[in-house]
N, C-alpha and C positions, 0 to 999 in steps of 0.2 A: 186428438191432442193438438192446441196451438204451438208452431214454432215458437221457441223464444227469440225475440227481433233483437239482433246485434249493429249498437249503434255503430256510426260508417266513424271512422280514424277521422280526424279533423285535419281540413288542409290549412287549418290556418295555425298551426301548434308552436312550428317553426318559424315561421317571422314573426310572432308575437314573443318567442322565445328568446331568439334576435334583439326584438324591438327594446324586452328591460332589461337583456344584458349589458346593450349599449345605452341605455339610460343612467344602470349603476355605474359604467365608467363614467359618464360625461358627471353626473352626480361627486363620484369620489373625485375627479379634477377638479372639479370648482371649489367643492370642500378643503380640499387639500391647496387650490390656490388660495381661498380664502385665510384661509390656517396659516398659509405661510407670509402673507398680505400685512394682516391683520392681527394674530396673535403668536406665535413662534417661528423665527428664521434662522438659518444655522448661516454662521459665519465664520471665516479663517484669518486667522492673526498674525498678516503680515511680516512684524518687526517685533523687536525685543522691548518695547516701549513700557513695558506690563510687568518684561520680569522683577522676581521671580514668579510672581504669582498666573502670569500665563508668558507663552514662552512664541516669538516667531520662527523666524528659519533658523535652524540651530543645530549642534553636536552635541553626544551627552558624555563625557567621562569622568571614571573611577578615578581620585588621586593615587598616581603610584606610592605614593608616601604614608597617606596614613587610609586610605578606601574610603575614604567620600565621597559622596556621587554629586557631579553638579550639571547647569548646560552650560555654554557659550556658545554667543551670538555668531552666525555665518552670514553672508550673505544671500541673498535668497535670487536663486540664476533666473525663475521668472517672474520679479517684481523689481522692474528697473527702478522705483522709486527709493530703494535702499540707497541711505547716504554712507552705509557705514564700512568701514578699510576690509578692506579686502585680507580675509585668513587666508594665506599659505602655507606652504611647507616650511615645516621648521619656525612657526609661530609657536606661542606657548601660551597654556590657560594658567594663571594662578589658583592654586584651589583657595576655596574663603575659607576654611577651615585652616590649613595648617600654612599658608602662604607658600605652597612649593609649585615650582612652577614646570607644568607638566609638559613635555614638548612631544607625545606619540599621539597627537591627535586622530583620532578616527576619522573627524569628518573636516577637509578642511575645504573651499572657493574654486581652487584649483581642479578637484577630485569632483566636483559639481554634486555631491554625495551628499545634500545639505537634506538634515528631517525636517521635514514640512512641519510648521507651526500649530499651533492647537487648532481643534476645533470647536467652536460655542454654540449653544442655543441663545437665543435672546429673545427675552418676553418683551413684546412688544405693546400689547393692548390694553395694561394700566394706564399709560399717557395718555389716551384718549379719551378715559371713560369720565375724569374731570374729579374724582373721590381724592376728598383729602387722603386719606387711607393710601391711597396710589397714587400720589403724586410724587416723582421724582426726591429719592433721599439722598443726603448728606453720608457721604462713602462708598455708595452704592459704584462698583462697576458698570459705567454707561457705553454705549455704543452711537454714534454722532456722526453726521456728515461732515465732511473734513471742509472748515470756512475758508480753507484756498480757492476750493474748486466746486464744492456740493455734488462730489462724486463717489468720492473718494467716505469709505469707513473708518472713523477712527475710533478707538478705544482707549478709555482712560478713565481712572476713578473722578468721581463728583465731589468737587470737597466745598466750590460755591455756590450759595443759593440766593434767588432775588431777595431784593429791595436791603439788601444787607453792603456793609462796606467789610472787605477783604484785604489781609497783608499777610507777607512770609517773611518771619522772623526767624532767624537760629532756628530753621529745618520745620519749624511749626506754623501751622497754618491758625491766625488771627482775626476773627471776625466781630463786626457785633451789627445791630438791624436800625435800619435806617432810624426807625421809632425813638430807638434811645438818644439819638443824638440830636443839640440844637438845631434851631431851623435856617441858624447863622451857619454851621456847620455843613451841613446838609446841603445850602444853597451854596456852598465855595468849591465843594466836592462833585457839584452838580456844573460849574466851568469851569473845573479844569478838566472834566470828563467834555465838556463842548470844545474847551481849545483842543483837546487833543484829535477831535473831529476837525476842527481847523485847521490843523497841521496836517494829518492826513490827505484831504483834499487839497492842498496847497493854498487855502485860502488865509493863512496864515502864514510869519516867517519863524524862527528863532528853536526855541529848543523845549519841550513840554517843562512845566513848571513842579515844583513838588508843596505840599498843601501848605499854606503859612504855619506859624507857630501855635499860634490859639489853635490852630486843628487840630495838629498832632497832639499838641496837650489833650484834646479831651480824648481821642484815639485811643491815646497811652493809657489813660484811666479807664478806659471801660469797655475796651477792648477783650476779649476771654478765647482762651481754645477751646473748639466744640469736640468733644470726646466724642474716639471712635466707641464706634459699636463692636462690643465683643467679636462679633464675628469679621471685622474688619480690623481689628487690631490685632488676630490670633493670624492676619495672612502675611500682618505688616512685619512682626517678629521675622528677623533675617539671622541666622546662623551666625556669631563671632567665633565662639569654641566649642564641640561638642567631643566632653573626654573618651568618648566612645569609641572616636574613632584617633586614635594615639599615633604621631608621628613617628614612624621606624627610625629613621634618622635625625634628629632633631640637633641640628645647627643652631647661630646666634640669631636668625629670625625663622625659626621655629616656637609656637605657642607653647608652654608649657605650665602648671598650678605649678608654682616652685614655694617652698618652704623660708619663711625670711631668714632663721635659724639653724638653717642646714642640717647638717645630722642629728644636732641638740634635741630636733624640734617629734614633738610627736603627733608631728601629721607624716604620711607617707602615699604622695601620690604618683607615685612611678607606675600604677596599673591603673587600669578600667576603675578597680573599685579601691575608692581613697579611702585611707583608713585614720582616725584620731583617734589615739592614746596618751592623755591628761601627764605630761614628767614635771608638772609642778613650776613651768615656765612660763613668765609673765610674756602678756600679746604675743601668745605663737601661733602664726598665722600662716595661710597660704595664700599667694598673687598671682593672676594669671600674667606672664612674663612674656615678652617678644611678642605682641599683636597691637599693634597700632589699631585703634578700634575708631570706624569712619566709615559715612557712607561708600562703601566699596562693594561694586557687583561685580560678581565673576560673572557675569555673562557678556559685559564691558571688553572683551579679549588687551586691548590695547588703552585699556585707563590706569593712569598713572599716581592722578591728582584726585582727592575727594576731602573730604571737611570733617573734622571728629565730633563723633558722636557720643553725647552722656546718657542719653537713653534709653538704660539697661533692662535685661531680666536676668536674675538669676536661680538656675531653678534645680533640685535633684529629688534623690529619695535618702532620705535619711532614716537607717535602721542602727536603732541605738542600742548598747549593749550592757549599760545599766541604767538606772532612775535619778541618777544625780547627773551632774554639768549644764555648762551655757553653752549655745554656740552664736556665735556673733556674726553678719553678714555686710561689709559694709562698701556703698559705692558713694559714689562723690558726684558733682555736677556743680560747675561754675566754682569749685573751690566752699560748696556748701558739701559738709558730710551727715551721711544717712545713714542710723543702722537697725536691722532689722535682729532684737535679740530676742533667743528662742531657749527658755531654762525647760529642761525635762522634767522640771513637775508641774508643767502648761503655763506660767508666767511668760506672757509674748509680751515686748517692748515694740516701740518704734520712737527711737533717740535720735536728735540734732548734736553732735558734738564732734569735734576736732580730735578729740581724745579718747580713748577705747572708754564706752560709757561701763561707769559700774553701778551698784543695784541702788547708791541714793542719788546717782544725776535722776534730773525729775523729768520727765517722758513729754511727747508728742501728747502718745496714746496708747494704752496699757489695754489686756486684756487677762483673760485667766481661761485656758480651755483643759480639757481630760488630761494628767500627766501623760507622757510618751509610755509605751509599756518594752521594756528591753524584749528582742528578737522580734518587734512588730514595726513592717516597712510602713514610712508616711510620705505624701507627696510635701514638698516645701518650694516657694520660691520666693521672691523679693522682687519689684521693680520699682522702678522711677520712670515714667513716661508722660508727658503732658502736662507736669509738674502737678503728680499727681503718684504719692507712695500707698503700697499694696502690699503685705507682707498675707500669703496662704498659706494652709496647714490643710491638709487633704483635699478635698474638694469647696473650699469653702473660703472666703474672704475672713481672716480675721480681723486684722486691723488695716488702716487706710487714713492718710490724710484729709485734710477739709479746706474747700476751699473759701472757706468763711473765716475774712481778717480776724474775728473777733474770738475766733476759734483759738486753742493752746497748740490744736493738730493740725491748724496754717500752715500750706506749701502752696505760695503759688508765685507766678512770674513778675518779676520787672520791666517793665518793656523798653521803658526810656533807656534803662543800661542796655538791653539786649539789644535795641537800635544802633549802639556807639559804641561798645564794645565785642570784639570778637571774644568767639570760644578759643579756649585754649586745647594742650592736650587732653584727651580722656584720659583718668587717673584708672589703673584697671581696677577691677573690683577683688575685695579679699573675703579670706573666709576664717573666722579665728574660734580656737576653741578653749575648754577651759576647765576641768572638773570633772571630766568624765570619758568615756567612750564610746566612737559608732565610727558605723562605714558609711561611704555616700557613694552612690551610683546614679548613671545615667545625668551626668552633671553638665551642665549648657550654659553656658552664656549669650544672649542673643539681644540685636540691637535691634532699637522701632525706627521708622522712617525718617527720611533725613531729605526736606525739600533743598535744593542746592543748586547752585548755577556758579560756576567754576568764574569769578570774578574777574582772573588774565583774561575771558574771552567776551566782548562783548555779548549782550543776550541776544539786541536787535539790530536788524540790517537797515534801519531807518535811522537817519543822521538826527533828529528833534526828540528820538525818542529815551526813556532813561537805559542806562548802561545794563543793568542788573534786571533788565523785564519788566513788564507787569504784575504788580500786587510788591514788589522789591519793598525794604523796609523805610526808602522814602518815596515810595509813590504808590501807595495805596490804591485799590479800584475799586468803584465805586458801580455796583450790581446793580442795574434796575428790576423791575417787572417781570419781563421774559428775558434775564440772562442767565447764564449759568456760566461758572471757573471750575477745569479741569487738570488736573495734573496727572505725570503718570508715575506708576511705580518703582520705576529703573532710573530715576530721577536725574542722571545723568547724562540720560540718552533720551529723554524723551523732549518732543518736540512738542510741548503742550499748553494751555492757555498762555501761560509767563511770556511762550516767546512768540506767539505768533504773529505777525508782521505783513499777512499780506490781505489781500479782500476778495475772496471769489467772485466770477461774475454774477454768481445768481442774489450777492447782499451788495454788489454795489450801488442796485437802485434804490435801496433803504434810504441811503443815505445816512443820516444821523443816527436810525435809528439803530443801525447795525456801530457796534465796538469793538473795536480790536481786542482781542484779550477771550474774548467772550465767546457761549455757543448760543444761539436763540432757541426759545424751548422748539420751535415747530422744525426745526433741525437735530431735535434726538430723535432717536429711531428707539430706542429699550436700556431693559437690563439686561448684561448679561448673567449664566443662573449656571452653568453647568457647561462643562470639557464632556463632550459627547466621546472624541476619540482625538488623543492628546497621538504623539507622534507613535507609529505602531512597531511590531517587531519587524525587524526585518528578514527575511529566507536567503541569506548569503549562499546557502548550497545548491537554490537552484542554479541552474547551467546557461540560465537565459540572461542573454546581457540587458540590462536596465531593471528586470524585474527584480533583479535578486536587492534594486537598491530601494525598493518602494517598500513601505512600513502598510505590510499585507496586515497583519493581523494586529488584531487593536490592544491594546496594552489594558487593559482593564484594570491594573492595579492603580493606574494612572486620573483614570476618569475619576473625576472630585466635582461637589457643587462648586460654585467659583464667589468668592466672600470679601 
């Protein structure tokens, strides 16, 4: 019988085993530098420039008054670049909800106990691939080298795009494309975008000019606000009232739905859930009372001053308890009133009138959906934003203004007034009913964006330059090819295209080419898309001093796409 021959072990098993375990790592580093090069990089956010919608160094607390949770800005002990006052002891946070002003701070400057700012992903590798599809949008959350220094990350939504001209009027951003405009127009807007390179450099003296008459005239005309995108106007909504959460205490600037009628009246909103019962009295309505409604953030610790805002929504769930009544919804803006009327056997209005409309004033725009059916909840809201009205009835649009002159359901802006007059007070919004019964829950009022620059202070630290910024409603700017206009969403504290003022080393050799005001496209870096790990819990019961103050575990309820 043959042995059977037993092949010899191989000496070479081991270093060949070696050779592509270290191939797979050098492999996954490159991939993973590549990856983070070229298509996702996670990034940390500084300052409060964003909130609400992303948040820098910051505390979070509950109102002792009515339990709303909000943050407020700290200063962040390792980013010496923070301008903002210093929280100490015995500071106080206003809540936005019910105005009380909260002084047991959790986390304040002093206590160095500040939660670290969000964290982002940023898609980076649409910018490069050159696809209309993927080229930088309008509202988009951007991430950008900051044109101080070309170091520095900044973040800020995209509200300008080339070859267009750009203005901020009454909190609204105003654009329209080079295209439209004369070539007279075009060319005056094209120097005084030169002199202000003149002045810059010193090669000029005196003060930047603002565009002649004939300009602004054709501006005024053909000028338009470009609507947000849904998902960019659902981040812009900021909190005024939300009856949810009810002041315990409720003093003379305490928010409250108050009854114009008093006891007479048969609405009763002393609880969560408001209730209307029809006692046969003419305009009985409810006003939301004691809230000065105005760009105002609570993450602002120390803002005092901000600008009113008519740019409502107002939104609940209305469950009706029989088949008859109206309910009427109505907000105001520049002294124009709007109301959104809603009859229970599905006849929706949307009425222009000074006076509670009745069933023959002649409408906007009418529609006819399913009567309501008594003890079945419906979602309802109203707003007014971008001069542009939207009454919904569950998930779905049912009527809306036009913005076509020629239209009956016409709402759109003036600009020449809105130039030369200011806003006044916000008129709050009411709620009136009439014929029937139902309860409302989950009732909100909440305000859209409000671009603003506190007028007492100048914008810019440059003596030629306009007082009120760039894009200001007399000095329009004028976008070329590769520029872009940012703003941020905390609009009070952000330091963003309007004011910037100075020129990094890495665009001073542009020269001309670079604009004050502006970011060049090969200076964006991405979109941001998503809060990987927003500020995390903390373990206060560990025993170990520092850790107990780091945010160990990640808050996952927290983590959102970012919109």
């Amino acid at each position: 019988m043959n042995a059977q021959t037993v092949p010899a072990p191989s000496t070479t098993g081991e270093p060949e085993g070696l050779k592509e375990t270290l191939e797979s790592l050098v492999i996954a580093l490159i991939l993973a530098f590549v990856f983070r090069a070229f298509i996702v990089e996670a990034f940390v956010i500084p300052t409060g420039s964003m909130a609400p919608t992303l948040y820098g160094a910051h505390g979070t607390i509950r109102c002792e008054n009515c339990g709303f949770e909000f943050a407020y800005g700290v200063k962040d002990p390792d980013d010496p670049r923070r301008s903002y006052r210093v929280v100490r002891e015995g500071a106080r946070a206003v809540c936005p909800n019910c105005n009380y002003p909260n002084g047991a701070l959790p986390v304040t400057d002093e206590r160095r106990n500040a939660q670290r700012g969000d964290r982002i992903l940023v898609l980076k590798w649409p910018l490069d691939l050159g696809a209309a599809a993927l080229e930088p949008h309008r509202w988009q959350v951007t991430v950008f080298k900051d044109p101080s220094d070309g170091k520095t990350n900044f973040i800020k939504r995209l509200v300008g795009l080339p070859n267009e001209v750009l203005m901020i009027v009454d909190g609204d951003v105003f654009t329209v494309p080079l295209a439209e405009l004369s070539d007279k127009t075009r060319a005056e807007l094209d120097r005084i975008r030169h002199e202000k390179y003149l002045l810059r450099t010193g090669k000029m003296r005196g003060v930047l000019r603002s565009p002649p008459p004939f300009v602004m005239a054709e501006l005024e005309k053909k000028m338009r606000i470009p609507r947000k995108t849904p998902a960019a106007q659902q981040s812009l909504w900021f909190v005024v009232y939300d009856h949810d959460y009810l002041p315990r205490n409720r003093g003379p600037r305490q928010p409250a739905w108050l009854p114009a009628q008093g006891n007479a009246s048969g609405w009763d909103a002393s609880h969560r859930r408001v209730r209307f019962e029809d006692r046969g009295l003419q305009n009985d309505f409810i006003a939301l009372m004691g809230k000065d409604i105005g760009a105002f953030c609570a993450y602002n610790i120390y803002q005092r001053r901000y600008a009113p805002v008519a740019d409502l929504r107002v939104r609940f769930v209305l469950t009706p308890h029989t088949s008859t009544g109206t309910l009427r919804i109505r907000l105001e803006k520049r002294r124009r009133v709007f109301w959104a009327v809603i009859g229970m056997d599905g006849t929706v209005r949307l009425v222009e009138s000074t006076q509670v409309p009745r069933d023959n004033d002649p409408p906007m725009a009418e529609a006819h959906i399913d009567p309501f059916v008594p003890g079945k909840p419906v979602a309802v809201s109203f707003e007014n934003v971008d001069y542009r009205l939207a009454i919904r009835i569950g998930d779905r649009e049912v009527l809306a203004s036009s913005s076509d002159p020629q239209s009956p359901a016409y709402y759109g802006p003036n600009l020449t007034d809105l130039r030369r007059v200011a806003s006044g007070r916000t008129e709050p919004p009411r709620i009136y009913g009439e014929g029937g019964s139902w309860d409302l829950v989950h009732l909100v009022v909440e305000r859209d964006e409000y671009y603003y620059h506190d007028p007492a202070q100048r914008a810019l630290r440059l003596s030629w330059a306009p007082p009120g910024g760039w894009a200001s409603p007399h000095h329009p700017i004028l976008l070329r090819e590769h520029e872009y206009f940012m703003l941020g969403d905390n609009t009070t504290a952000s330091k963003d295209s309007r004011l910037w003022d100075e020129v990094g080393p890495h665009l001073v050799s542009r020269g001309e080419d670079f604009q004050l005001g502006t970011v060049p496209r090969d200076q964006l870096i991405g979109e941001a898309f998503f809060v990987y790990w927003p500020a995390g819990h903390r373990l206060t019961w560990l025993p170990i001093a520092g850790l107990n103050q780091w945010g160990l575990i990640p808050d996952v309820g927290r983590m959102r796409w970012i919109r």
